[in-house]
MIKOL-588332 format. One record per residue: residue number from 1; residue in one letter; x, y, z of N, C-alpha, C in turn. Coordinates in Angstrom, 1 decimal. Atoms other than C-alpha are relative to their C-alpha. Layout:
+-----+---+--------+--------+--------+--------+--------+--------+--------+--------+--------+
!   k ! r !    n_X !    n_Y !    n_Z !   ca_X !   ca_Y !   ca_Z !    c_X !    c_Y !    c_Z !
+-----+---+--------+--------+--------+--------+--------+--------+--------+--------+--------+
! NUM ! A !      X !      Y !      Z !      X !      Y !      Z !      X !      Y !      Z !
...
+-----+---+--------+--------+--------+--------+--------+--------+--------+--------+--------+
***
This chain:
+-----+---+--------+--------+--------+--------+--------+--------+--------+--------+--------+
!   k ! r !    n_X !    n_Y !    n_Z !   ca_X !   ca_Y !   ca_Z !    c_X !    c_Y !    c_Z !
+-----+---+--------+--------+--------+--------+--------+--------+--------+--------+--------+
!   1 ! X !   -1.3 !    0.4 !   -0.1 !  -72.7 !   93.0 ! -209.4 !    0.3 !   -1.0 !   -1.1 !
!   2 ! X !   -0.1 !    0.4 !    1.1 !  -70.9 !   91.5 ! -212.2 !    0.8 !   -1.3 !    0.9 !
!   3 ! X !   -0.5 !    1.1 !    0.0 !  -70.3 !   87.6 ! -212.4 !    1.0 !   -0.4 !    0.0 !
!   4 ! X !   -1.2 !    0.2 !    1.0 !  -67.0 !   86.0 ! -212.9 !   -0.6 !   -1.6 !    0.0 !
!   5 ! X !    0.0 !    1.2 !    0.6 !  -66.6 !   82.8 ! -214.4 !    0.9 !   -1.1 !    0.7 !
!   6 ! X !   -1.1 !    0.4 !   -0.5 !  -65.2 !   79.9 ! -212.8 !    1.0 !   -0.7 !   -0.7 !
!   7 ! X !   -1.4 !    0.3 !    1.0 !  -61.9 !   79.0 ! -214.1 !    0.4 !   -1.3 !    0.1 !
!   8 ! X !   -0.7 !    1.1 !    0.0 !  -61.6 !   75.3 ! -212.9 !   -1.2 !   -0.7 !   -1.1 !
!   9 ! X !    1.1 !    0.5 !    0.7 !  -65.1 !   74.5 ! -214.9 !    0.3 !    0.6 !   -1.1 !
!  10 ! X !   -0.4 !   -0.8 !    1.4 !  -63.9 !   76.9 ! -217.9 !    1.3 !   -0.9 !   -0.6 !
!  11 ! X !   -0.8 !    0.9 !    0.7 !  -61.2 !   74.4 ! -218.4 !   -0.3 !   -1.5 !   -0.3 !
!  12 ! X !    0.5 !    1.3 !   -0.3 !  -62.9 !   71.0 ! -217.8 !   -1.0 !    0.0 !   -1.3 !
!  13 ! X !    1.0 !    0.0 !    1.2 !  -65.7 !   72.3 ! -220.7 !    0.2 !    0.5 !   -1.1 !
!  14 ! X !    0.3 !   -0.6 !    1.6 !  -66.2 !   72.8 ! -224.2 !   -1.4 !    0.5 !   -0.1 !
!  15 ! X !    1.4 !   -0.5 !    0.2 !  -69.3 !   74.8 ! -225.0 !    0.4 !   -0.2 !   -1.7 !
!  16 ! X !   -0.2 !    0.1 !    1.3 !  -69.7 !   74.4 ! -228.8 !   -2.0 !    1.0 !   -0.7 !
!  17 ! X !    1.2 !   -1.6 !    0.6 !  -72.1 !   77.1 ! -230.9 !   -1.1 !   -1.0 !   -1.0 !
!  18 ! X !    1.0 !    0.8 !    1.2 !  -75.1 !   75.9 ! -232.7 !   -0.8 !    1.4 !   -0.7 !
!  19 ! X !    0.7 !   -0.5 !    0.6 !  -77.1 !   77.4 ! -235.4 !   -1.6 !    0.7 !    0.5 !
!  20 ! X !    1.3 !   -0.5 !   -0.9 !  -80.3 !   77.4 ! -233.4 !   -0.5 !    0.3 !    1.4 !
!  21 ! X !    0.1 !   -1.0 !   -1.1 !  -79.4 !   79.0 ! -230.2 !    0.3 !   -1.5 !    0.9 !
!  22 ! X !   -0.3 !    0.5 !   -1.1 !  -79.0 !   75.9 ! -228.4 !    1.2 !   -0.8 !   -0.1 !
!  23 ! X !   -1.5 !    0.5 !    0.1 !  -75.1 !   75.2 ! -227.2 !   -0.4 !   -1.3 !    1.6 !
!  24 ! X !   -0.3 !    1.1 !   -1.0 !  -73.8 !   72.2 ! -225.7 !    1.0 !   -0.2 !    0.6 !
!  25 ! X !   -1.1 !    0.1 !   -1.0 !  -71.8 !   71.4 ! -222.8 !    1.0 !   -1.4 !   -0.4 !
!  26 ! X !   -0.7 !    1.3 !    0.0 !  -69.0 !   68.8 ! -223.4 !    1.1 !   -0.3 !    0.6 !
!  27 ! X !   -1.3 !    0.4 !   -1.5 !  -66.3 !   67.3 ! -220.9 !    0.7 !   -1.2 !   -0.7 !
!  28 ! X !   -0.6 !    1.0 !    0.0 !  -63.7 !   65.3 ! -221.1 !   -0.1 !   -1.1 !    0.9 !
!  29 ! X !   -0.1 !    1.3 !   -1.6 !  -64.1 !   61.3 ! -219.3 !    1.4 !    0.2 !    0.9 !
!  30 ! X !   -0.8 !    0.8 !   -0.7 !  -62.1 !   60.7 ! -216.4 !    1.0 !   -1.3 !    0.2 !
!  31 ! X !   -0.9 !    0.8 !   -0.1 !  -59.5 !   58.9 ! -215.3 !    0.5 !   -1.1 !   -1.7 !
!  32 ! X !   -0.2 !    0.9 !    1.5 !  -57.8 !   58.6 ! -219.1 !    1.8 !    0.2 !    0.1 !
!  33 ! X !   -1.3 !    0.0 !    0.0 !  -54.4 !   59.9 ! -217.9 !    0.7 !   -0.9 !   -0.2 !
!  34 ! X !   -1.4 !    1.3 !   -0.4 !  -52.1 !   56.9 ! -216.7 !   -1.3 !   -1.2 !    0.8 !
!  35 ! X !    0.6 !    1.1 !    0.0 !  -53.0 !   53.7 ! -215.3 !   -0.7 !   -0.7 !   -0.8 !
!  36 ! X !    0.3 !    0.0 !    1.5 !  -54.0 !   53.0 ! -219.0 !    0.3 !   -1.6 !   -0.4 !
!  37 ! X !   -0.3 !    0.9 !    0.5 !  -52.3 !   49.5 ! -219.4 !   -0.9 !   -1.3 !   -0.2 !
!  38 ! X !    1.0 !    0.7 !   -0.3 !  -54.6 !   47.4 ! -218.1 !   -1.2 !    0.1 !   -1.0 !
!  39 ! X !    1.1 !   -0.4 !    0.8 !  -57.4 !   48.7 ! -220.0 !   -0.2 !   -0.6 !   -1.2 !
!  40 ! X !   -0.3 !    0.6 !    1.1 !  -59.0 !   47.0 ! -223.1 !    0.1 !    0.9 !   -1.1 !
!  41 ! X !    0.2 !   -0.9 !    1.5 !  -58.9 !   48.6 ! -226.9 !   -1.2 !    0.6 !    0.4 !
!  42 ! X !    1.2 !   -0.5 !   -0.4 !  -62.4 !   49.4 ! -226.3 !   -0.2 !    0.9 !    0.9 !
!  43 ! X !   -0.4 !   -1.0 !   -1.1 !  -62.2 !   51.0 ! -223.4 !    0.6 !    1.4 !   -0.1 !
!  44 ! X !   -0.9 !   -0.9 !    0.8 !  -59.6 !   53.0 ! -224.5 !   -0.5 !    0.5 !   -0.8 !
!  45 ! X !    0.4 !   -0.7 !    1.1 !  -61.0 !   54.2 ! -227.4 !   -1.4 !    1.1 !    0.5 !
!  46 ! X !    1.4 !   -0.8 !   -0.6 !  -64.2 !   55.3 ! -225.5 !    0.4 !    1.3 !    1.1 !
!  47 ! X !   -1.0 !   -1.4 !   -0.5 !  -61.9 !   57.7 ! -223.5 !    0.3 !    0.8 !   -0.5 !
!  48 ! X !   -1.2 !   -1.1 !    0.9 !  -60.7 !   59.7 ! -225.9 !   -1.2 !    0.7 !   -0.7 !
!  49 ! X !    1.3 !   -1.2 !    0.7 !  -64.5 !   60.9 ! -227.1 !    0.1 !    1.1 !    1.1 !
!  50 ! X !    0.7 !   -0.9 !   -1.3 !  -65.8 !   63.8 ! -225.3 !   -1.4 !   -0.6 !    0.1 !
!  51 ! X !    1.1 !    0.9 !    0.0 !  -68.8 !   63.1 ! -223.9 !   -1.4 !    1.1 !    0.2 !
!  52 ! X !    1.1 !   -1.1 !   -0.2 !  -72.0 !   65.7 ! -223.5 !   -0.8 !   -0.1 !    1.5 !
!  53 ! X !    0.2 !    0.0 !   -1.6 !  -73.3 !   66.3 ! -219.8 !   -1.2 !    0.1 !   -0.2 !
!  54 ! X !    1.5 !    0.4 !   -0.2 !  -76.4 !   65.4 ! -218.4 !   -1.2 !    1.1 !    0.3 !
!  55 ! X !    0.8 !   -0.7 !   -0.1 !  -79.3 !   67.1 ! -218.8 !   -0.1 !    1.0 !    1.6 !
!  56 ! X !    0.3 !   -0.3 !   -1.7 !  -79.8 !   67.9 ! -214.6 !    1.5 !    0.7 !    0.4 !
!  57 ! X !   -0.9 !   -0.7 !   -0.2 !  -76.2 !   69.0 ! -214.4 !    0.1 !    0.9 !   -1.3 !
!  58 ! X !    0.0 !   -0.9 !    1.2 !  -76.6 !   71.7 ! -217.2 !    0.1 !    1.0 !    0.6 !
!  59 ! X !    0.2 !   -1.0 !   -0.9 !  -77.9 !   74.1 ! -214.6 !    1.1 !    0.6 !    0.7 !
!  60 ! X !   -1.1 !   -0.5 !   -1.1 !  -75.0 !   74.3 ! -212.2 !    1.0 !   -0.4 !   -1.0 !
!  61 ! X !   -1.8 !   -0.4 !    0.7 !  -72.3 !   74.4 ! -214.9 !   -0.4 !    1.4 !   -0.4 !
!  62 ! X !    0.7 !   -0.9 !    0.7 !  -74.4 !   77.2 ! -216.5 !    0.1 !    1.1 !    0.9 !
!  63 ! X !   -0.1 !   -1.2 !   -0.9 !  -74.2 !   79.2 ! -213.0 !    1.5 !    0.3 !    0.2 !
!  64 ! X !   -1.6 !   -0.3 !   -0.7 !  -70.3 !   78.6 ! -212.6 !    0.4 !    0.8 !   -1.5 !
!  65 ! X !   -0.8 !   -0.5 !    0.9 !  -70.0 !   80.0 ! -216.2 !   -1.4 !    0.6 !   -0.7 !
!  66 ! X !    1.1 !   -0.6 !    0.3 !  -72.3 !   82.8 ! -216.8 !   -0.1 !    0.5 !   -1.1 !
!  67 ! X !   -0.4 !   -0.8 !    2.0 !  -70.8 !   84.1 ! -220.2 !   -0.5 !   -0.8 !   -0.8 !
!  68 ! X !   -0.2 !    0.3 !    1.3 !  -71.6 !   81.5 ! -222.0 !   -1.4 !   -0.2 !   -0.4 !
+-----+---+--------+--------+--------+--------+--------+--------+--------+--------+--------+
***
């Protein structure tokens, strides 16, 4: 039986292609919408990277999205 992919993790990640076979998962931080004012420069600025997901959750993104 053929997989599908799940579609709320397929928007939440970036997979990016590498030369030697090994791709990486990348997510956008939380809570960067609104409630923003408060927050220092710093702060701010560290929201706006993506950030690469933890080794241990590799697995279970890897099973909600089998294509990639």
């Amino acid at each position: 039986m053929k997989r599908k992919t799940n579609k709320s993790a397929s928007k939440r990640l970036k997979v990016t292609g590498s030369k030697k076979g090994k791709k990486k998962l990348l997510f956008r931080p939380v809570s960067q919408d609104h409630f923003n004012a408060k927050d220092t420069g710093s702060k701010t600025m560290k929201k706006r990277k993506t950030k690469k997901i933890a080794v241990n959750f590799e697995k279970t993104f890897k099973e909600l999205m089998p294509c990639i």
